[in-house]
N, C-alpha and C positions, 0 to 999 in steps of 0.2 A: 450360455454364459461362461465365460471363459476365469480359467480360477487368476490373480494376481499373483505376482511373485513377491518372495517375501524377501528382507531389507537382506536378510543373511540367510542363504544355502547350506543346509547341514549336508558335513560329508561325514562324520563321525569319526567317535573315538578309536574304533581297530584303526583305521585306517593311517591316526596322527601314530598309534604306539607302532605298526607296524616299520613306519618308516622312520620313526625314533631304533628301532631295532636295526633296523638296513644302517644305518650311521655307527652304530656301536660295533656291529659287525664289521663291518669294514675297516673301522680303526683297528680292532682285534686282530683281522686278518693281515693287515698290513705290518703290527707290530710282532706276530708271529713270523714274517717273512722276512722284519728289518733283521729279532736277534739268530735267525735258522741262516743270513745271509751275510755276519757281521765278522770279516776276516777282512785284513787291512793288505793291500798290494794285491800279489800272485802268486800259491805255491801247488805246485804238479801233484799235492797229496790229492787220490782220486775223491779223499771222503768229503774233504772243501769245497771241491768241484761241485759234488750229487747237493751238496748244503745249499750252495751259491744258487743251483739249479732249483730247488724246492722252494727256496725261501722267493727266490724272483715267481715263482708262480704264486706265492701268497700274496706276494706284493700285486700283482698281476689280478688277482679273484678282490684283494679290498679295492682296487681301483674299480673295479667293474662295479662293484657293491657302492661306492661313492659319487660314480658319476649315475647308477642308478638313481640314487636317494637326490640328486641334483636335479635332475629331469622330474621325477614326481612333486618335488619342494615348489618349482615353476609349475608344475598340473593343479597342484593345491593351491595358488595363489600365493605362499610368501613373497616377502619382500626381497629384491634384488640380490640385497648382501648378503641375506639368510642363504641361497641359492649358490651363488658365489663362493662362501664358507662351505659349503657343506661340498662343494665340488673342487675345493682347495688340495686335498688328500691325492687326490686322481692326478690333477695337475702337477701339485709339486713332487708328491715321494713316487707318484710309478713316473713321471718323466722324470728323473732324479735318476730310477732306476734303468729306465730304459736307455738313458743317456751313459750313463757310468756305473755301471751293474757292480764293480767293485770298489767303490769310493764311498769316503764318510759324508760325501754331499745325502744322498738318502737320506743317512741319520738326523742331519741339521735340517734339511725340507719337511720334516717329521716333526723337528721340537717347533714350527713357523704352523704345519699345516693342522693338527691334532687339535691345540688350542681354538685355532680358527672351526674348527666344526662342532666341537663340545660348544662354544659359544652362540653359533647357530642351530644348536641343535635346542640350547636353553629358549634361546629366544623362539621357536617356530611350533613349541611344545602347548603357548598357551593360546594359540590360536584354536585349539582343540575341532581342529574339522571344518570350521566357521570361514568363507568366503563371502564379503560384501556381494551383490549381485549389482547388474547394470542397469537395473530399473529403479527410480525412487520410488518409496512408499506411500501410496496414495491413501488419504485417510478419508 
């Protein structure tokens, strides 16, 4: 006798907080990099240089931290946009960064992308672990 599956798959609660944490992190980490990287033009001072240097790899660690939480967000079943937002950070401020390591474009893809994921982060928080499953419930 084979057992039924049931209408909703619990994945549990560590699981929603931990990757509520992977999202905060990342924000953290990225805005640690934005003010460690936040010098306007080019000057030959070697201390700006090592800043410019340090801050681009925090920026570098929250992207990685956000495109994680973007892939698990889709593992977990969220919705598209929730996925989307939460992968917004990765996209706009490290390619911002990658693209123009010393421009205040970073800073503006920060005030577009930040919002975007605290939004999806509220939104994907009450789903608490709960995935619909592909079989109806047979009563």
């Amino acid at each position: 006798m084979s057992q039924e599956l049931t209408a909703a798959k619990r994945h549990g609660w560590p699981g929603t907080v931990l990757w509520a944490l992977l999202i905060v992190a990342s924000i953290i980490l990225m805005c640690i990099g934005l003010w460690r990287a936040m010098f306007f033009g080019f000057t030959p001072n070697p201390r700006l240089v090592e800043d410019l240097r340090v801050g681009s790899l925090y920026i570098l660690a929250g992207s990685a931290a956000s495109l994680a939480a973007a892939v698990w967000s889709a593992v977990r079943g969220h919705p598209y946009w929730v996925t989307a937002c939460v992968a917004a950070p990765a996209i706009l401020v490290g390619g911002a960064a990658l693209m123009a390591p010393t421009s205040l474009i970073r800073h503006l893809a920060a005030a577009v992308a930040f919002p975007l994921a605290v939004a999806a982060l509220i939104r994907g928080l009450p789903y608490r672990g709960y995935r619909r499953s592909s079989k109806p419930q047979s009563s």
